[in-house]
C-alpha positions in Angstrom: 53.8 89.2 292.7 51.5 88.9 289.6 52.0 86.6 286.6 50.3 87.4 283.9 50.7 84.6 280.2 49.8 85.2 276.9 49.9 81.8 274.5 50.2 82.6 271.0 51.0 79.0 269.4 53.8 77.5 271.1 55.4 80.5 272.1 54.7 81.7 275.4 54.8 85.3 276.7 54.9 85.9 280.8 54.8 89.4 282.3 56.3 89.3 286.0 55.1 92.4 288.4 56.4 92.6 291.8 59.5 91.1 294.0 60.9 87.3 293.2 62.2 86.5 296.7 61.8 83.4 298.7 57.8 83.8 299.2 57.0 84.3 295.7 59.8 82.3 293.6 57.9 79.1 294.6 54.6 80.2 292.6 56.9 81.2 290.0 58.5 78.4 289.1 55.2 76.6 289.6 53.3 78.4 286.5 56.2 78.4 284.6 57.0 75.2 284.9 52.9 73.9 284.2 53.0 76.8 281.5 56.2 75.8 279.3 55.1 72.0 279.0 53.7 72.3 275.5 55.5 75.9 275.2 58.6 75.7 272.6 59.5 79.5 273.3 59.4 81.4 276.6 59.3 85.6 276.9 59.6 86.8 279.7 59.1 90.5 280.2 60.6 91.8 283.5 59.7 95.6 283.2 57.9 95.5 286.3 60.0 93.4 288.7 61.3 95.3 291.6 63.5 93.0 292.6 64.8 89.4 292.5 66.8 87.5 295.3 68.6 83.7 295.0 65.8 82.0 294.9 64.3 83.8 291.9 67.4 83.4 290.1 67.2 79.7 290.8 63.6 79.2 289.0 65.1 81.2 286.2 68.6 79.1 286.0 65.8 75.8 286.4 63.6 77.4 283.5 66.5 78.2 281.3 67.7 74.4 281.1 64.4 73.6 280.3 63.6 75.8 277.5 67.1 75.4 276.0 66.5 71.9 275.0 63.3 73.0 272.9 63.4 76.9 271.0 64.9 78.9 273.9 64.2 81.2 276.9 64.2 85.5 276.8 64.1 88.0 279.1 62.8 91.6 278.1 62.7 95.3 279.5 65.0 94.3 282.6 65.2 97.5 284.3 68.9 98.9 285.4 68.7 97.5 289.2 68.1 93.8 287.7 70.3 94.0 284.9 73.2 94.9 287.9 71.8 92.0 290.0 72.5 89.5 286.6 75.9 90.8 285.6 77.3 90.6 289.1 75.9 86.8 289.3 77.0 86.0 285.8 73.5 85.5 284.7 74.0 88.2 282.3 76.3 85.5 280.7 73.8 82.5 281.0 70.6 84.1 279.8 69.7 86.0 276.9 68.6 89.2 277.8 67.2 92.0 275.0 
């Protein structure tokens, strides 16, 4: 998995490539969670993730709670697989997704 973030102000943009599973969740919540600190919006742009188990669902639920209480959280360009994975959790109902 690659993260790649782009500050512009206090908005932050994160580009996810690759799998979220149980090996690579852990780095994710890690730079997101050092990233978001001074961050008061959060992109996150999914177009490239493969895949994303309970544990990558977790970091996002974890993120989501953070970012609410300052300008909000966003996921862009999920693909079809992901979207199903989020609507059959309910995550589709939690997070915004455009």
């Amino acid at each position: 998995m690659t993260v790649t973030k782009t500050k512009n102000g206090n908005a932050l943009s994160v580009k996810v490539d690759g799998r979220i599973d149980t090996t690579t969740a852990p780095q994710l919540e890690n730079e997101l969670k050092e990233s978001i600190a001074d961050a008061e919006s959060l992109v996150l742009d999914f177009a490239d993730v493969a895949y994303i188990s309970s544990a990558g669902l977790r970091v996002l639920l974890s993120v989501q709670k953070i970012m609410g209480k300052k300008g909000g959280m966003k996921l862009i360009n999920v693909s079809e697989d992901i979207m199903e994975i989020f609507e059959v959790t309910g995550f589709s109902d939690i997070l915004t997704i455009e």
